[in-house]
N, C-alpha and C positions, 0 to 999 in steps of 0.2 A: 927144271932148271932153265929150260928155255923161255915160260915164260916171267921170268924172276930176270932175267937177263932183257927183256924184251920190256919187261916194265922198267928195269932202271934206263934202259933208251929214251922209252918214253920217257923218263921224269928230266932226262939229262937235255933232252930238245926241247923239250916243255920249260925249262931253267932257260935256256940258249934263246930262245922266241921273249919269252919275257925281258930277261936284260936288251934284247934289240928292241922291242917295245919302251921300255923304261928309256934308253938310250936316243929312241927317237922324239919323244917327250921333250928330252933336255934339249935335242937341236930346235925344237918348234919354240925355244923361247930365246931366236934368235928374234932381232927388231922386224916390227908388222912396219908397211911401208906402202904408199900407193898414190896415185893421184888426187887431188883437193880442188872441189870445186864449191865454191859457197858464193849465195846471193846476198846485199844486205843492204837496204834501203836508211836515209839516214835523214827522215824530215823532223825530228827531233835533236839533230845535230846542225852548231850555227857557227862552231870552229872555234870553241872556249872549253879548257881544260874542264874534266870530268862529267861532260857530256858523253853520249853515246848516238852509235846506231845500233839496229834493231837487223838480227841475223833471218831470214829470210827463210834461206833451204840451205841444206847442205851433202853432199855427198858421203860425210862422215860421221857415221850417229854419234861421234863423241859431242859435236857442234851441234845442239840442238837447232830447229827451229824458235825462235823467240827469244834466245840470247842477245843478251847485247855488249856491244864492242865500247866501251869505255876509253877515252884520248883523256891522259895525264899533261899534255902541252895544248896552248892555244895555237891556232893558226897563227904564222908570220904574214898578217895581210898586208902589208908591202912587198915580201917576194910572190905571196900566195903558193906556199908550199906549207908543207905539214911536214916536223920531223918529231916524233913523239913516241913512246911507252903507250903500250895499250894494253886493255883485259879482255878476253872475252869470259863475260861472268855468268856463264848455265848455271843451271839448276841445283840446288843444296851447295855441295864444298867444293862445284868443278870450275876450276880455274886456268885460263892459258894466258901466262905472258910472253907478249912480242913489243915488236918496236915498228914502225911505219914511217917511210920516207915520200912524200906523196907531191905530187906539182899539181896544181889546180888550176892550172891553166891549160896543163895536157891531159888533164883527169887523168892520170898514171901514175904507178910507183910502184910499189914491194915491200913484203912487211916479212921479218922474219918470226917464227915464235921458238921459244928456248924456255920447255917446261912445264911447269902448274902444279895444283894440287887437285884429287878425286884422279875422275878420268882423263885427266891431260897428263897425269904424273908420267915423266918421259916423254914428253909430245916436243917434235921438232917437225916443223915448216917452214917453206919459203916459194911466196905467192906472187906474183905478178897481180897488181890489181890495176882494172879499168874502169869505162863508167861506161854503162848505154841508158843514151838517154830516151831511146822509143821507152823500154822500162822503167826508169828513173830510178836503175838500181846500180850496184857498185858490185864487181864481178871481182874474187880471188882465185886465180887458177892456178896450180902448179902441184908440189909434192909434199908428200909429209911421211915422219915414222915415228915410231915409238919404240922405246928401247924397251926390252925385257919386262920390266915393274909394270908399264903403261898398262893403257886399257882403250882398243878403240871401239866398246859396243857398247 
């Protein structure tokens, strides 16, 4: 009797570890979330809609290396600022869209992204971007998450 009683214990904490198992599952598909750092050089870029630059490194294995950043608007070269829709288009179906508001006479500005399809699906950022020119690279720093569906690896 004792041990009939001693195994339905067992089976009843063994049930009770599982559902906190299963239950801790369901919180880890709370939004993934972290800091964003990406390089990305743009001698291919001359400030005419559907041009690109060319992504560098990134912090974020969603951002490959060798993506490139695609501008939907021409530069306004009377004010020299950049306000425009962009893509960063990786590899097969991965797609992030944002928007970038950029002065080119202070090399600075900020680009929010809201989205995608592949591994961006649920991607949100919002990046401060600069320019060093020892490098002659363009520098996005800030933060980014993705909500539940996303994927950042």
């Amino acid at each position: 009797m004792t041990k009939t009683i001693f195994g339905l214990l067992l089976a009843v904490v063994g049930a009770g570890a599982f559902a906190l198992t299963s239950f801790a599952g369901n919180a880890g598909a709370s939004p993934r979330s972290g800091e964003l750092h990406v390089a990305k050089e743009c001698t291919d870029y001359h400030g005419f809609a559907g041009e690109h630059c060319t992504i560098r490194w990134s912090s974020l294995n969603a951002i490959k290396g060798g993506s490139n950043v695609v501008y939907a608007e021409d530069v306004d070269f009377s004010s020299l600022t950049l306000d425009s829709d962009l893509v960063i288009d990786g590899p097969g179906d991965n797609t992030a869209f944002g928007h970038v508001v950029l002065n080119l006479r202070t090399s600075s500005g900020s680009i929010t992204f809201s989205g995608g399809t592949g591994v961006f699906s649920g991607f949100q950022a919002s990046v401060a971007v600069t320019y060093n020119s020892d490098e002659g690279l363009w520098h996005w720093d800030g933060t980014y998450s993705f909500t539940p569906s996303g994927h950042d690896d």
